[in-house]
C-alpha positions in Angstrom: 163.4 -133.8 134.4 159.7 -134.2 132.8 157.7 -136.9 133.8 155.0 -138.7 131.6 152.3 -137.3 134.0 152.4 -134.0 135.3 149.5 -131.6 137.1 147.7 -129.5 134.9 149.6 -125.6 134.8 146.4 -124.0 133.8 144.0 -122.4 136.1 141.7 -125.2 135.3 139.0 -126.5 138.4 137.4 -129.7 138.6 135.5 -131.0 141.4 137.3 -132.9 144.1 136.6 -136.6 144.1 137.0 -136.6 147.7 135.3 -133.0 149.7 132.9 -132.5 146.2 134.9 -128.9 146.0 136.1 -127.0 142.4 139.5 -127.4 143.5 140.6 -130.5 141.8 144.0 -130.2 139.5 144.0 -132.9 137.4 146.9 -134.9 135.8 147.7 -134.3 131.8 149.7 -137.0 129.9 152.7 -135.0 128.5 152.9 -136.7 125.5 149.4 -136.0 124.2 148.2 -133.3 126.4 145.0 -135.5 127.3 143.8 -135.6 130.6 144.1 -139.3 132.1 141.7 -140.8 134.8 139.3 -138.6 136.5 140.4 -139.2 140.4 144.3 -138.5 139.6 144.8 -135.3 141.1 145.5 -133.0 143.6 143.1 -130.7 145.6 144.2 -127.3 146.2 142.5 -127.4 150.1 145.6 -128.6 151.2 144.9 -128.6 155.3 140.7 -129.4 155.5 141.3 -132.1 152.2 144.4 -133.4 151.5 143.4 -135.3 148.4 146.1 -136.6 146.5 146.2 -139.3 144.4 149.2 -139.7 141.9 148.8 -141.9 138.7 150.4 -145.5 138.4 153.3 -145.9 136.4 154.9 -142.3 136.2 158.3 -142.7 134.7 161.2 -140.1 133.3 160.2 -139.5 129.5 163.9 -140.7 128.1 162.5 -140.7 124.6 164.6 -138.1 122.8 162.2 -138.0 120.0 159.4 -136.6 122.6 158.6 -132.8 122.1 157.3 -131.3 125.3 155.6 -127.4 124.5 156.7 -125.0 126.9 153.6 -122.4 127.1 155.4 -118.7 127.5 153.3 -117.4 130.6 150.8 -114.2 130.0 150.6 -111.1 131.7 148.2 -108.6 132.1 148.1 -104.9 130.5 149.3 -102.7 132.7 145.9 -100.4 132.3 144.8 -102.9 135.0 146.1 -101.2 137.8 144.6 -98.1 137.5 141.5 -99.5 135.6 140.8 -101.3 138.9 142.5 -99.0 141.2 139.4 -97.4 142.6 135.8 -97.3 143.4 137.5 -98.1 147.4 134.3 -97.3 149.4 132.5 -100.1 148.3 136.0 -102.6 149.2 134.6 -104.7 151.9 138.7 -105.2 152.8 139.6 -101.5 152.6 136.6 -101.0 155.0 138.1 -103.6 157.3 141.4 -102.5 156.9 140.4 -98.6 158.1 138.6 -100.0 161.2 142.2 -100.6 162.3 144.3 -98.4 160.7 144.4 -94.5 160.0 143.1 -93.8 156.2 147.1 -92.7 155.4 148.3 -95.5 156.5 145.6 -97.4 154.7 146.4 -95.3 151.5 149.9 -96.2 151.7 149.1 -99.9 151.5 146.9 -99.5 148.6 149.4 -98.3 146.7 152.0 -100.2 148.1 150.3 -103.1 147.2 148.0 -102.6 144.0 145.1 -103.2 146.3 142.5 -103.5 142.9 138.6 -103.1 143.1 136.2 -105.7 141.3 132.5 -105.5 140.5 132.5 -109.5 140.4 131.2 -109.9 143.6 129.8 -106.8 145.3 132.6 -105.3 147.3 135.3 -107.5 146.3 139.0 -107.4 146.0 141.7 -107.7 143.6 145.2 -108.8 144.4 147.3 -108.5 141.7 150.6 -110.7 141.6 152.9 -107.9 140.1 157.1 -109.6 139.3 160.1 -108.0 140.5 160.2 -107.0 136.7 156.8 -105.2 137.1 155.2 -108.0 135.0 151.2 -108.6 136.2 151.2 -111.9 136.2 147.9 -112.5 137.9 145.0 -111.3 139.9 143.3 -112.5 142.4 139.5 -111.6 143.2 138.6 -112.4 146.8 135.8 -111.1 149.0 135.6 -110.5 152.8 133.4 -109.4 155.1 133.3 -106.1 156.0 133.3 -106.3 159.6 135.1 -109.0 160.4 137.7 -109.6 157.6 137.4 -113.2 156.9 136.6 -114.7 153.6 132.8 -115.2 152.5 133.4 -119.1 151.7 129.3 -119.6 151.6 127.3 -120.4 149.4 130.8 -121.0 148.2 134.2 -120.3 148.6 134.2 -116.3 146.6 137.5 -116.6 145.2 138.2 -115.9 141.2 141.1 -114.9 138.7 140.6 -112.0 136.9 141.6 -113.9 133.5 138.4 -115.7 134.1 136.5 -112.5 134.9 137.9 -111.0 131.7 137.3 -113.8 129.7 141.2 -114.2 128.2 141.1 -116.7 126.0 144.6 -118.7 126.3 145.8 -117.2 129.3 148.5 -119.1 130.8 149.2 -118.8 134.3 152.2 -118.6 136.3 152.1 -117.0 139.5 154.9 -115.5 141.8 154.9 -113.7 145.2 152.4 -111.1 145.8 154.1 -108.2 146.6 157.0 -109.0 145.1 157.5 -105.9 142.9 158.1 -103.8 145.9 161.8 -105.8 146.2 163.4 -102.7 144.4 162.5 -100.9 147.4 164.6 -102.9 150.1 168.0 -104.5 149.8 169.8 -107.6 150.9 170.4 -106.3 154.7 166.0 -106.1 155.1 164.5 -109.1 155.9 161.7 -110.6 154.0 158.9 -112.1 155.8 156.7 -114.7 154.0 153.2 -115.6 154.8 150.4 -117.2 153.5 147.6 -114.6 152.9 147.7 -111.4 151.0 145.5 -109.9 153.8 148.3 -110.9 156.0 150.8 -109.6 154.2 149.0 -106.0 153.9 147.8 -106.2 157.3 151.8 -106.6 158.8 153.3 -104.1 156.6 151.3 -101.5 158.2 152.2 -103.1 161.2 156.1 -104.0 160.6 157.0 -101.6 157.4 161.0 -102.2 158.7 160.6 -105.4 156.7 159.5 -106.6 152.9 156.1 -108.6 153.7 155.8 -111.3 150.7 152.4 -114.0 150.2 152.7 -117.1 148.5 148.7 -117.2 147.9 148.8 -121.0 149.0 150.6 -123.0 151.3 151.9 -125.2 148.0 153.2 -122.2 146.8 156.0 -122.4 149.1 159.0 -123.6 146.6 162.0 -122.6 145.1 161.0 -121.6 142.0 158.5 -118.4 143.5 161.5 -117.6 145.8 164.2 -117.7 143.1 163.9 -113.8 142.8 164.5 -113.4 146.8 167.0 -115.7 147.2 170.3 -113.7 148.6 167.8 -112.4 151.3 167.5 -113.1 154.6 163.9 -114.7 154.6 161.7 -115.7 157.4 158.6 -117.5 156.9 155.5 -117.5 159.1 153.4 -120.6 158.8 149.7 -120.9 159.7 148.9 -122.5 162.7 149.3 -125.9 162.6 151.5 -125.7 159.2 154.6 -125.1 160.8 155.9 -129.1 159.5 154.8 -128.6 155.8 156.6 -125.4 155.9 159.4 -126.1 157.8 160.3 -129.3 155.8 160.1 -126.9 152.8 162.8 -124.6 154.5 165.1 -127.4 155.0 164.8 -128.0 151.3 165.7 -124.7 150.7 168.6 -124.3 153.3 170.1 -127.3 150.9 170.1 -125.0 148.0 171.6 -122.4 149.5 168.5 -120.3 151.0 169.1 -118.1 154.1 165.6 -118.9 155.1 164.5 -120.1 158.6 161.0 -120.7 159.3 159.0 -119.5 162.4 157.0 -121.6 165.3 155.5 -118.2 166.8 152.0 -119.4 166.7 151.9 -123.1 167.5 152.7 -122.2 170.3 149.8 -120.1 171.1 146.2 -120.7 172.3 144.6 -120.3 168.6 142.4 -121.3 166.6 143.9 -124.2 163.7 144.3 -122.0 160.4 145.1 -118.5 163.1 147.6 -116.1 161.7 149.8 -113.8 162.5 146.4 -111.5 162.7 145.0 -113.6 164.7 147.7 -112.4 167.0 149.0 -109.2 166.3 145.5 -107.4 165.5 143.6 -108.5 168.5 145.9 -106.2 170.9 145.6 -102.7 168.9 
């Protein structure tokens, strides 16, 4: 059903009204494709913002005479992958990643993965979003520190698409699991694990390799239409700490529509940190 006011689908940014961030979503009227009022939106720091303020008066659109555009999502050239695929020393996660891990095993998830290279920001990394029909449908540019893995959020958070960085004109975005191409590898009687961050999901598949490790990039990006591909799989999901209700009234959702999906309290359990993952837990003890 379309609504007269929906969320802008393009990777646009505007700055929160609420924590002053360029993570605002604003909402488009359908009909025109206009923005309306500049505080009706949605921030995309879900846990630290939680800004959402939906506009007043958003009915069904039961006018048959209204036209709503479907934009056809883009995808990148598949040169991508090995234009990017390289230049590893100067990877501040690959660094991380072989503090940890032998360089095989490291290799292995490169590859696995289509762990990408950027000049963006010095040392930075590309995680592309690759379909189960091999389609690049994004790319995500992130950088870490080296030495202790976690994201450089200052000055600011360092965190790009690499339609931006490229400068594609019209690119529209539609995202799906990361890691999600590596499904031809593993059939219905694997479990797929779901968590939120790519790291994570590279990090565990070293770790766990029995199982197909999945990210949704965002803990909004937990929904049926990203999971659609994975859906007669037994699927286990592994919230953030201190997530586990979002997520887990997602599941239920999903149980209704036929998911074999359960979703995972592991970590609320445990001493951590708000925002720990299953890092947080698992990479401590090696």
């Amino acid at each position: 059903m379309n609504y007269k006011y929906t969320l802008d689908k393009s990777s646009k940014k505007y700055k929160c009204p609420s924590c002053g961030k360029k993570t605002f979503v604003r909402y488009i009227d359908v009909e025109t494709n206009n923005y309306i009022n500049e505080d009706s939106g949605r921030c995309d720091r879900e846990s630290k913002c939680q800004y959402h303020k939906s506009p007043k008066g958003n009915q069904p659109l039961v006018n048959c005479n209204t036209h709503v555009v479907q934009q056809l999502p883009s995808s990148h050239n598949e040169s991508v992958l090995g234009a990017y695929g390289r230049n590893y020393t100067n990877n501040n996660f690959i660094s991380y990643l072989l503090k940890y891990f032998a360089p095989v095993d490291v290799k292995h998830a490169i590859k696995k993965y289509f762990i990408g290279t950027s000049s963006h920001w010095y040392g930075s990394t590309i995680f592309w979003q690759v379909d189960e029909q091999m389609n690049i449908c994004a790319g995500k540019v992130m950088l870490y520190d080296n030495i202790t893995g976690k994201r450089v959020k200052k000055p600011y958070p360092h965190i790009n698409w690499m339609h931006k960085v490229l400068q594609v004109k019209g690119f529209v975005l539609q995202q799906c699991l990361f890691g999600l191409h590596n499904l031809c590898d593993y059939d219905n009687s694997n479990t797929v694990c779901i968590v939120e961050s790519e790291k994570t999901t590279i990090i565990m598949s070293i770790l766990f390799p029995h199982c197909l490790w999945l990210a949704t990039g965002s803990k909004a990006n937990l929904k049926e239409e990203l999971l659609k591909p994975i859906k007669d799989y037994n699927i286990v999901v592994f919230p953030d700490k201190t997530e586990f209700q979002d997520w887990n009234t997602r599941v239920l959702r999903l149980q209704k529509s036929e998911f074999a999906i359960s979703c995972s309290n592991l970590l609320e359990n445990r001493d951590l940190e708000d925002g720990s993952d299953l890092v947080d837990v698992f990479l401590t003890s090696l």
